[in-house]
Every structure is written in structure tokens, then in C-alpha cells.
N, C-alpha and C positions, 0 to 999 in steps of 0.2 A: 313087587317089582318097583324099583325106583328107578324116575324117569328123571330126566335135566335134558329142557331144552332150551333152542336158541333162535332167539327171532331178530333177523337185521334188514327185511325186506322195503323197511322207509328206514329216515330219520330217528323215529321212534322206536329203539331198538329195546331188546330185556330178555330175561331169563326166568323160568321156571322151573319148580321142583314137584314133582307128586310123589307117592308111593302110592302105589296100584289107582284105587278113584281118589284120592285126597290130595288135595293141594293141602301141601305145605309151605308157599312161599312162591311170592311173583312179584319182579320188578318189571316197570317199566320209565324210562326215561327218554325226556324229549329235549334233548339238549345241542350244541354244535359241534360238539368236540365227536370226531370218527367213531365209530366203532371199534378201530382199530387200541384208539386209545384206553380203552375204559371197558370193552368188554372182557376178558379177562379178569381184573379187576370186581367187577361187576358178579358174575359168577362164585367167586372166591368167596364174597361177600354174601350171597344166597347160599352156599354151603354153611357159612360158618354160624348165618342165622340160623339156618336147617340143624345142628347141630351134626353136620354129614362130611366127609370127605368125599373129595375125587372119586378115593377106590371102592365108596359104596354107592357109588352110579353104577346099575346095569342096563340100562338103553340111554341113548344120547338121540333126541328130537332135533330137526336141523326145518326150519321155513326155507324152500329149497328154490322157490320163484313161484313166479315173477317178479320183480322189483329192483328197486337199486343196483345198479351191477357191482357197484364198490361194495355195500353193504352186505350182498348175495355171497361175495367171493371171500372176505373178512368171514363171513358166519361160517361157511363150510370150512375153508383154511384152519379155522379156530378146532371146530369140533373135531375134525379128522386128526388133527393133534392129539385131543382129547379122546378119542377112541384109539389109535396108535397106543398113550401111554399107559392105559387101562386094560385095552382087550375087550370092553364094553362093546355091544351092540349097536347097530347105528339107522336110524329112521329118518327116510324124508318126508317133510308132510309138505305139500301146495300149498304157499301163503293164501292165495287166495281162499283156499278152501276151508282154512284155520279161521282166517278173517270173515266169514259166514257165519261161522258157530256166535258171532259176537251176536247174530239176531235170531240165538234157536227158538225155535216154536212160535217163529210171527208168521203171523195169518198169509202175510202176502209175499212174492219172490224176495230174494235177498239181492243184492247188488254190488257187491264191493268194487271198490274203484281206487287204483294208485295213480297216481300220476307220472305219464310215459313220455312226456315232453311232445314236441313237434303239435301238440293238438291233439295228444292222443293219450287215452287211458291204458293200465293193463284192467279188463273185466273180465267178471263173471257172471254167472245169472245160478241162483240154488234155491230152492223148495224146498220148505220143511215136510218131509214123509216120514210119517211114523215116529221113530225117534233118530232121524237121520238125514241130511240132506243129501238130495239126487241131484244133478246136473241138469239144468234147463240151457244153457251156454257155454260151453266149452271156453275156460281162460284164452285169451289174445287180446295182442293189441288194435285199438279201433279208437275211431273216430268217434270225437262225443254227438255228430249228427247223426250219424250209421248206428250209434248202438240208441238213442231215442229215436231212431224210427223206428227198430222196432221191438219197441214195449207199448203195449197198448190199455195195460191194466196198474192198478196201484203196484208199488214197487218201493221199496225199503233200501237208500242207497249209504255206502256207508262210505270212512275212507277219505282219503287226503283229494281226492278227485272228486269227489263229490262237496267238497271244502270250494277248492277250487271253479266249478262247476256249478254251483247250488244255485245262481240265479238263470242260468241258462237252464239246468233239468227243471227248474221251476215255472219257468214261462212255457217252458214246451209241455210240461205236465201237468201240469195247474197241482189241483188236488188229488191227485195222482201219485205225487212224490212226497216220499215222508224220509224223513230222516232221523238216524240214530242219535241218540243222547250223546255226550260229547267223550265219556266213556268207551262207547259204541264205535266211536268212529275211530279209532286208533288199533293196531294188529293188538292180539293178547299172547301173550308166549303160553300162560295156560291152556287156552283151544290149542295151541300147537302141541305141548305138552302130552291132553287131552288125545288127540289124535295117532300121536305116536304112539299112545299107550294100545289104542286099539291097533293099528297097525301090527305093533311088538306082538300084544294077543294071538295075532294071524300066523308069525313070523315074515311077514313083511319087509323085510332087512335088507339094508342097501350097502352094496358094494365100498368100501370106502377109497377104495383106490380108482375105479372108476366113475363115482358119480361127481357129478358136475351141476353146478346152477341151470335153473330150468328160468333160461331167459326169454326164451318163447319169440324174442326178435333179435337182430344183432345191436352190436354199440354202434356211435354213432362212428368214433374212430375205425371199424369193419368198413365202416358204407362208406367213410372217407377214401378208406385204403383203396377200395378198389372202382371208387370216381378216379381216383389218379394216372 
């Protein structure tokens, strides 16, 4: 089974290739220019290393939220084209829950953290069990005092909000708070990739005409609209 997924949940957007557990190829870039511009692009460019076309993709991975809502809307908009033109299969995986897998098998919770503006992060909280993480925090958005009040034990934070954040969880957690390598701290389209692939396994499979970004709050233009 060959997987192609797509992750645009920050800035640091990219694309993945596997066939069944093998990565064959994974970009990532941290650049300014949209998504809109360069993914495409970007993919193209992942098949033709891959030495694969389009129509030998059969599931398409999509990081489906939290995060950027421009980024969120460009990656789906992108893929659902891409499974339209193909007839390919179609997987959403939780950015956050992808962005987890960057710290599988660390001893202490995982923490991933995007940055939600206003003072607020999108988080999660995940533990490695067995060969898999479980939910200790359900993804939302939160205040970065509200979600260090309550962690009370060492905690592995990863993530542009924790970029952001690093000397405030520091003070408040002292030794406490560890942080990922710099590797670490950025989404991986592989884990997304990775996850779809389990997913596909299950048949898992999402709708493509009805799913939608899992924005988990509204834009800010929403909460404008109906202040007015």
C-alpha cells in the first residue's frame, strides 16, 4: 500500500511517501512563501524522487487539525483534488497526534504545542503505552497558565509553542520540562504518513466531500462577525 501524505498544520509544511512500513521519502520546509504556492510543487517533486506517479498513490494522509486555518484549508482543498483525480482513498490523521509520534517511547507525557494566538496554544497531552499513544488530554485550545497548572510531573514539550513559551514552561516547571531536539520540534509528514497507514489498515476512511478541518475553535473573523 502506498501512502502520500500532507501536512500544512504550521508554517512548516511537507509531504511524505511510504509504501506499506517504508518511508520512501519526506520533505519538510520552513519557508515564507504559502502553501498554497509550493505545495503542489512540492509533491510533484516527492513522486519523481520516489520514482512514483500520482496514479500509484492508493491512500492520501491529510493532518486534518488543529492549526493554521489557512494552512488547514490549502492542505485539504489540495488532497481532495488529489483523491477526486485518482479515486484514491482518503485519511485524516489529528496533527496533533502525528506531532506526538515525534517523541515515541519517551518515558514521560508527550506535549505538543502550536501556537493559537490570543495567548493561547492548540495542546495535547499523550503517553507512550505499549507501542502506541493514549490520550491523557484531549486536543483544545488553552491558556498557557490553565494547561501548566495542571501538569505536575516531568513532561516532554514539543512544537512552535513551546518555541514561543520555553521560558515561561521553564520557570513554572523548573526541571520538569524537557524539550525536544530541534528535529522534534517541528510536525513530521512521516508520522502523518505513518498513521494513515494504520488508519487505511482499519479502513478508517474519510469522506471527501464532507470532511472538513478539525479547527477545534472558530477564526478570529467568526468571532468578529458575530461581535458586530
Amino acid at each position: 500500500m502506498k501512502i502520500l501524505a500532507i501536512e500544512t498544520s504550521t508554517m512548516l509544511g511537507g509531504v511524505a511517501v511510504m509504501d506499506n512500513n517504508t518511508l520512501i521519502a519526506e520533505s519538510r520546509i520552513n519557508v515564507r512563501t504559502t502553501h498554497s504556492e509550493r505545495l503542489l510543487t512540492e509533491i510533484d517533486h516527492i513522486l519523481s524522487l520516489s520514482n512514483l506517479t500520482i496514479g500509484d498513490i492508493d491512500v492520501f494522509g491529510i493532518a486534518i487539525g488543529p492549526g493554521s486555518f489557512t494552512g488547514l484549508r490549502v492542505g485539504l482543498s489540495t488532497v481532495k483534488g488529489l483523491v477526486y483525480a485518482t479515486g484514491a482513498k482518503l485519511v485524516a490523521v489529528p496533527s496533533l497526534e502525528a506531532f506526538a509520534w515525534n517523541g515515541a517511547f519517551s518515558p514521560y507525557p508527550v506535549c505538543p504545542l502550536l501556537d493559537a494566538r490570543r495567548k493561547e496554544v492548540y495542546a495535547g497531552i499523550f503517553r507512550w503505552s505499549g507501542n502506541d499513544f493514549a490520550r491523557e488530554m484531549e486536543e483544545r485550545p488553552i491558556a498557557m497558565d490553565d494547561l501548566l497548572a495542571g501538569i505536575t510531573g516531568t513532561t516532554l514539550f514539543l512544537g512552535e509553542g513551546a518555541v514561543i513559551y520555553g521560558d515561561m514552561i521553564r520557570e513554572r516547571l523548573q526541571e520538569k520540562a524537557v524539550f525536544g531536539s530541534p528535529s522534534q520540534m517541528v510536525p513530521s509528514p512521516a508520522n502523518t504518513a505513518h498513521l494513515a497507514l494504520l488508519k487505511a489498515g482499519k479502513e478508517e476512511f474519510a469522506d471527501p466531500v464532507s470532511l472538513s478541518p478539525l479547527y477545534i475553535r472558530r477564526s478570529e473573523a467568526e468571532m468578529k462577525a458575530e461581535k458586530a
